[in-house]
C-alpha atoms as an extended CHARMM CRD file, in Angstrom:
* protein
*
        51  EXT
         1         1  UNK       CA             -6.3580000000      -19.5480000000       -8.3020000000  PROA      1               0.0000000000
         2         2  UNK       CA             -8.4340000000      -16.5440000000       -7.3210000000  PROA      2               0.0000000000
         3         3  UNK       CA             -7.1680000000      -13.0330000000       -8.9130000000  PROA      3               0.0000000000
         4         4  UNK       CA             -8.0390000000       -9.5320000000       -7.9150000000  PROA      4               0.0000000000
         5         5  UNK       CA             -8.8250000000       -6.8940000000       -9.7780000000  PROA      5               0.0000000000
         6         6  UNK       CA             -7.7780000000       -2.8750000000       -9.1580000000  PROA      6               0.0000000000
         7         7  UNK       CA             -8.0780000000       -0.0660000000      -10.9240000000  PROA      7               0.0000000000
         8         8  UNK       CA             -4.4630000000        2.3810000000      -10.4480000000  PROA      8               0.0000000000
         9         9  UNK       CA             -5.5140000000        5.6610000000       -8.8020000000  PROA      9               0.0000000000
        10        10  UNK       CA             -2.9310000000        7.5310000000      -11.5990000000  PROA      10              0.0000000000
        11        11  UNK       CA             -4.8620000000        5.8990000000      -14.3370000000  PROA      11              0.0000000000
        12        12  UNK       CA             -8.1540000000        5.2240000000      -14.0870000000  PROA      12              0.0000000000
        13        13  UNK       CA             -8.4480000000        3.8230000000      -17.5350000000  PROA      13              0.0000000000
        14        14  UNK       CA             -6.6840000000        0.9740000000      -16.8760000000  PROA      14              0.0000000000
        15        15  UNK       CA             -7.4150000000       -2.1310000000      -14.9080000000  PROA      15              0.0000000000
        16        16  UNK       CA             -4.5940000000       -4.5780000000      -13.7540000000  PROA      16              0.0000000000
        17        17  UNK       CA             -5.5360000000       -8.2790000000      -12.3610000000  PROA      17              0.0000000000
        18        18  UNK       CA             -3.0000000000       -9.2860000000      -10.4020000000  PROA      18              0.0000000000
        19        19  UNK       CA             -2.9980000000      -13.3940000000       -8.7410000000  PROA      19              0.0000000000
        20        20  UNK       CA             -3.0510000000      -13.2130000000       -4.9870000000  PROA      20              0.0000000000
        21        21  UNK       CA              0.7240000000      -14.2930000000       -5.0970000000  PROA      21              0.0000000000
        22        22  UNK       CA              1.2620000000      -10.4950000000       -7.1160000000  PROA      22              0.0000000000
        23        23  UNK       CA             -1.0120000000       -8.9310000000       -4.8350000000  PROA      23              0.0000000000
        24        24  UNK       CA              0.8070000000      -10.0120000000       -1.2760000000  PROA      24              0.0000000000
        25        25  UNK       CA              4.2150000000       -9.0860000000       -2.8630000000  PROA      25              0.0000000000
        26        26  UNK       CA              3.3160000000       -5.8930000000       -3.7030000000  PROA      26              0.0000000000
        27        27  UNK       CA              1.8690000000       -5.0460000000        0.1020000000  PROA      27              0.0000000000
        28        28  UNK       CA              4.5950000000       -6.8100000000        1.5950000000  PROA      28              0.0000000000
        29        29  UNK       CA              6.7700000000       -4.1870000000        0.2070000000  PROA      29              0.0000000000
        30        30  UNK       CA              5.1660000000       -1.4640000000        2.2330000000  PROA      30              0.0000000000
        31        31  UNK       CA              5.8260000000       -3.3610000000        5.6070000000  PROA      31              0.0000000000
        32        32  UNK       CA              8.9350000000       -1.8860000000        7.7370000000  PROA      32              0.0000000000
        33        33  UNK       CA             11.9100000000       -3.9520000000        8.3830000000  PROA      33              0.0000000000
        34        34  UNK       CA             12.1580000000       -4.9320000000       12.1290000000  PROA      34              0.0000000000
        35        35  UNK       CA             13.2770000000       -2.3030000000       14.5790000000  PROA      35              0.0000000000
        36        36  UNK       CA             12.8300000000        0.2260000000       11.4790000000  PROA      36              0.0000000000
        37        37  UNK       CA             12.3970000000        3.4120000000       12.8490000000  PROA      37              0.0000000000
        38        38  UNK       CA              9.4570000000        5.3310000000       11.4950000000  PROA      38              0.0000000000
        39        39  UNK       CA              8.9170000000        9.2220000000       11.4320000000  PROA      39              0.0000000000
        40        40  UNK       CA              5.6680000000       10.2500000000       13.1190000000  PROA      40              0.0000000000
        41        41  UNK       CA              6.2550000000       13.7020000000       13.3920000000  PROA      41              0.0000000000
        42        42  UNK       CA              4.3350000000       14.3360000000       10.0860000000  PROA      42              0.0000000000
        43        43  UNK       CA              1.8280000000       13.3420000000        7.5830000000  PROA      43              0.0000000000
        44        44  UNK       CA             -1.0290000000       11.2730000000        8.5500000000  PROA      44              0.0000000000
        45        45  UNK       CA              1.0980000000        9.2230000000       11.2170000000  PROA      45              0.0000000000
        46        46  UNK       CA              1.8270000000       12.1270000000       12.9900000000  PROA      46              0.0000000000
        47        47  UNK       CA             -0.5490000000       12.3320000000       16.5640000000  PROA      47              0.0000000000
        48        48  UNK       CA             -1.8620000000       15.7110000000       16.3390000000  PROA      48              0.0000000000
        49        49  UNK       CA             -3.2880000000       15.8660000000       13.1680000000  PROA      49              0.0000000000
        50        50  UNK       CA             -6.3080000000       17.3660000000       13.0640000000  PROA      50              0.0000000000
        51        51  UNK       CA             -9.0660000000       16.8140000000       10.1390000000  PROA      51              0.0000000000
């Protein structure tokens, strides 16, 4: 079983290890349900942002 180690951005202090099991499940949750429809009108998805 390989882990993986990460250090929060809010706390950088603190170190979590987290199996890749933990790991997958928590980027999983970021992932858009099917036909989900996203807002791209702002923030960093947004097509004319210029940086």
């Amino acid at each position: 079983m390989t882990e993986i180690s990460a250090v929060p951005a809010y706390n950088p202090y603190q170190q979590e290890t987290l199996s890749q099991a933990d790991m997958l499940r928590r980027v999983v949750q970021h992932i858009p349900e099917k036909h989900f429809r996203m807002i791209r009108y702002f923030g960093f998805l947004a097509n004319r942002v210029y940086g």
